[in-house]
SEGU-306918 format. One line per field, with one value per residue (C-alpha): chain; z, x, y negated; residue in three letters. Coordinates in nm, 3 decimals. Each point is the difference from the previous one (the first is absolute). Layout:
# SEGU-306918
guvo <- [A,...];
zz <- [Z,...];
xx <- [X,...];
yy <- [Y,...];
zaro <- [ALA,...];
//
This chain:
# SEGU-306918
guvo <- [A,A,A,A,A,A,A,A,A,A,A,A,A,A,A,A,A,A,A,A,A,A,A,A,A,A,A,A,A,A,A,A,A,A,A,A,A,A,A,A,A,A,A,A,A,A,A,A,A,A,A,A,A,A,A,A,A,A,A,A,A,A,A,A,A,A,A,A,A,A,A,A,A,A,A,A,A,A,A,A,A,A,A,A,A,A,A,A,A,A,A,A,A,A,A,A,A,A,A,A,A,A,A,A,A,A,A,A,A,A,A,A,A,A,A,A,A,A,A,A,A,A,A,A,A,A,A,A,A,A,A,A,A,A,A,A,A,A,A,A,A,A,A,A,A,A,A,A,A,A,A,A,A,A,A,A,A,A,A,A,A,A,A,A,A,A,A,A,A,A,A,A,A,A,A,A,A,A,A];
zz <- [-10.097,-0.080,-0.233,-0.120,-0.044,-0.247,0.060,-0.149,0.097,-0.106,0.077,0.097,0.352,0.026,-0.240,0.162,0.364,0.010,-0.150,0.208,0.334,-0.128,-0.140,0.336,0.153,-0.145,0.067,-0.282,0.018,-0.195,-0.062,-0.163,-0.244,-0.136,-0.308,0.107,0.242,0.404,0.032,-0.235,0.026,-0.172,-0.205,0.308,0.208,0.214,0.053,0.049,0.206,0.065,-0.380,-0.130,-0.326,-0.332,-0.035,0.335,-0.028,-0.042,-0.222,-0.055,0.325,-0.058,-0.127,-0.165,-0.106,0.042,-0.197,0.127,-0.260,0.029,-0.195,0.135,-0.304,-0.218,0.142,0.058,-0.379,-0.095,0.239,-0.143,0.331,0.084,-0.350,0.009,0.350,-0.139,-0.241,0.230,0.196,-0.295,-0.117,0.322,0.328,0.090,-0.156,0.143,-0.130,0.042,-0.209,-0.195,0.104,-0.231,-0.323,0.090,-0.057,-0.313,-0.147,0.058,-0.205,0.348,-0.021,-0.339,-0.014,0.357,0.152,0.238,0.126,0.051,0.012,-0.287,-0.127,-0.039,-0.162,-0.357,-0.232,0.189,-0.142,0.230,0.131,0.225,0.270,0.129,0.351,0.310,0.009,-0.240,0.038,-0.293,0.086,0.213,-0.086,0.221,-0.112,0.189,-0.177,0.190,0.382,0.096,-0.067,0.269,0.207,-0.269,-0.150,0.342,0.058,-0.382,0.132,0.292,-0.187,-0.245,0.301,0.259,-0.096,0.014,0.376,0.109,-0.171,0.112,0.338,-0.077,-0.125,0.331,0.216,-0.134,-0.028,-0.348,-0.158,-0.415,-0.002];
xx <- [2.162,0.067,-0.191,0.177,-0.253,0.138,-0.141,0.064,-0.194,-0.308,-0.123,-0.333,0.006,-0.313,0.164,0.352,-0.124,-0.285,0.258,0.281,-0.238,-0.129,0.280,0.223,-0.290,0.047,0.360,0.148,0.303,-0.142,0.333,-0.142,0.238,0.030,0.097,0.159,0.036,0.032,-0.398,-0.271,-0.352,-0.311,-0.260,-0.185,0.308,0.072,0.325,0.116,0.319,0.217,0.052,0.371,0.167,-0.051,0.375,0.099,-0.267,0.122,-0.315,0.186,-0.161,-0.342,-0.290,-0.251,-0.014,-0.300,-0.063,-0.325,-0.147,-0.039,0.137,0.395,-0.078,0.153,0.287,0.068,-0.053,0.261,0.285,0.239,0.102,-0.403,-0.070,0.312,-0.105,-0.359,0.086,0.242,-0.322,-0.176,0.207,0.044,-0.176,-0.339,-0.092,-0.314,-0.122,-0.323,-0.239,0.253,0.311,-0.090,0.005,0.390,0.006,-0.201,0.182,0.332,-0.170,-0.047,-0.346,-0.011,-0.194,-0.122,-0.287,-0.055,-0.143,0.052,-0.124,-0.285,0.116,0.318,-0.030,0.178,0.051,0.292,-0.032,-0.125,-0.423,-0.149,-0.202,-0.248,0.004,0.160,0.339,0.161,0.275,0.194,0.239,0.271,-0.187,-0.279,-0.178,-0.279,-0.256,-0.002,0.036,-0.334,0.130,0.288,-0.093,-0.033,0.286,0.230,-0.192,0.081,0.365,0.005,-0.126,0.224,0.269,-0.114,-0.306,-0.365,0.001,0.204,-0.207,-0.335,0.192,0.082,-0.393,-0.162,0.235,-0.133,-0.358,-0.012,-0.361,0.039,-0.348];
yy <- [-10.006,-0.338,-0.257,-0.320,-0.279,-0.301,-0.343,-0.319,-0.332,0.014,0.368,0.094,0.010,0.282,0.189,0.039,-0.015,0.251,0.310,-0.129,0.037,0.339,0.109,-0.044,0.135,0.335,-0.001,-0.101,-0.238,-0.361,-0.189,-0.365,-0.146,-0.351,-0.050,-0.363,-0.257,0.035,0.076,0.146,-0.206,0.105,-0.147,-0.120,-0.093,0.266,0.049,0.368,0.087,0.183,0.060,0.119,-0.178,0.169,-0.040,0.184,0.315,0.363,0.101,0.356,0.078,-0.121,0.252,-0.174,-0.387,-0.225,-0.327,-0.172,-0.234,-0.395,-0.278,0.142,0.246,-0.249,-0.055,0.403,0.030,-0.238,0.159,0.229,0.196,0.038,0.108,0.267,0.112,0.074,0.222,0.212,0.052,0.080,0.292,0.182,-0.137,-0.121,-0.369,-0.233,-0.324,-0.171,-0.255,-0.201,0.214,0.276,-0.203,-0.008,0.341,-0.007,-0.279,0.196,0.354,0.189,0.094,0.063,0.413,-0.093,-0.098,-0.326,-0.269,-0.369,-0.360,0.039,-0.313,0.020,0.396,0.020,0.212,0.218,0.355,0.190,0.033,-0.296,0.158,-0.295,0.176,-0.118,0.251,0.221,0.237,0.110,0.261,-0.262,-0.305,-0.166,-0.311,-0.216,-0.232,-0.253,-0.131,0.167,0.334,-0.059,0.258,0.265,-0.099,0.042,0.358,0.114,-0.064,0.186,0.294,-0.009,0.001,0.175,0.228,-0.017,0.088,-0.259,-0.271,0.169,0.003,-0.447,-0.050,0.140,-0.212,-0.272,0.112,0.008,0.067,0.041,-0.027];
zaro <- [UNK,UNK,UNK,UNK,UNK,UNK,UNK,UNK,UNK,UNK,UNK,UNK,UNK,UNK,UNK,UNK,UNK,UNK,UNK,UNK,UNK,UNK,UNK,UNK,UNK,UNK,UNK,UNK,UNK,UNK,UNK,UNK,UNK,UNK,UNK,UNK,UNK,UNK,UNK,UNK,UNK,UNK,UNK,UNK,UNK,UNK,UNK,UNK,UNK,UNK,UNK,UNK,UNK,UNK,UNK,UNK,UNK,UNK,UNK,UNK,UNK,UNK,UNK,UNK,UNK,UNK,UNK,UNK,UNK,UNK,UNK,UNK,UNK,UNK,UNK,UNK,UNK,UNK,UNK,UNK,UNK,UNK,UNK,UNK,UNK,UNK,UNK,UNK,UNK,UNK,UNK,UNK,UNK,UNK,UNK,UNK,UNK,UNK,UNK,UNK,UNK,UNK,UNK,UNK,UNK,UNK,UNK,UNK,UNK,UNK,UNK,UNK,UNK,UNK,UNK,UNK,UNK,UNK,UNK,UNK,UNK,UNK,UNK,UNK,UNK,UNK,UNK,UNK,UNK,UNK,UNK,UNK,UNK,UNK,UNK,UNK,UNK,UNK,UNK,UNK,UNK,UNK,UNK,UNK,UNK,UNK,UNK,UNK,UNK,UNK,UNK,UNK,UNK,UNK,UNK,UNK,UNK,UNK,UNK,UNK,UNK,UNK,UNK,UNK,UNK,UNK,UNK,UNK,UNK,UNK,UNK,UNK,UNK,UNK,UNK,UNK,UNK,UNK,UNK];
//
């Protein structure tokens, strides 16, 4: 399996790094892609490399595609080639985005008849049911509130991609307690 995460400057660094660890952890191939520039820095100036150009990744061979949230959202909304990439997930493999990164998807008419979550604040009216709840899955679509659901968020993935064993299998190696 492989997951292609897209980051632009400005991405929440929680919410990109904790599914990256956990999803590489359960053995799924995390190829980060930046949308621009030689490097990809988040909100709080980490810098994350490797990372491949947007420009130069194969995304026929990717699985599922992550967007974690943060002020990058803006830009992501305003590319073309992001946008069109988006909604080939959307039709026919799995799609992720977190806190702001879902209200891409709402803005573009993907969750309208679906349930999800994201940043309370920035929730419109998209057509479909807000959950106010940390994860939702919706058939292929995952969304995350916010960067405190970062864990849940990168276990709702591995799920969807690898089965409820294999993420039970990911939680106890890290000792998780969903108490």
């Amino acid at each position: 399996m492989i997951a292609a995460i897209i980051m632009d400057n400005g991405f929440e660094e929680l919410e990109a790094m904790g599914p990256i660890a956990l999803l590489r952890r359960a053995g799924i191939q995390v190829d980060v892609i930046r949308v621009e520039g030689n490097e990809v820095t988040g909100r709080f100036n980490v810098t994350y490399s490797p990372s491949i150009l947007f420009s130069e990744y194969d995304f026929s061979k990717a699985d599922c595609l992550i967007l974690p949230g943060g002020p990058h959202y803006q830009k992501l909304k305003k590319n073309k080639d992001v946008l069109s990439l988006i909604h080939e997930f959307a039709k026919k493999k799995v799609l992720a985005a977190i806190c702001a990164s879902p209200t891409i998807l709402g803005q573009e008419g993907i969750l309208k008849g679906k349930k999800y979550t994201c940043f309370k604040e920035l929730d419109e009216d998209f057509g479909g049911e807000y959950q106010y709840q940390y994860v939702v899955t919706d058939g292929n679509i995952i969304t995350g509130i916010s960067a405190a659901a970062s864990i849940d968020f990168a276990y709702a993935i591995i799920e969807k991609l690898l089965g409820k064993e294999k993420c039970d299998q990911v939680k106890a190696s890290i000792y998780w307690d969903a108490r």
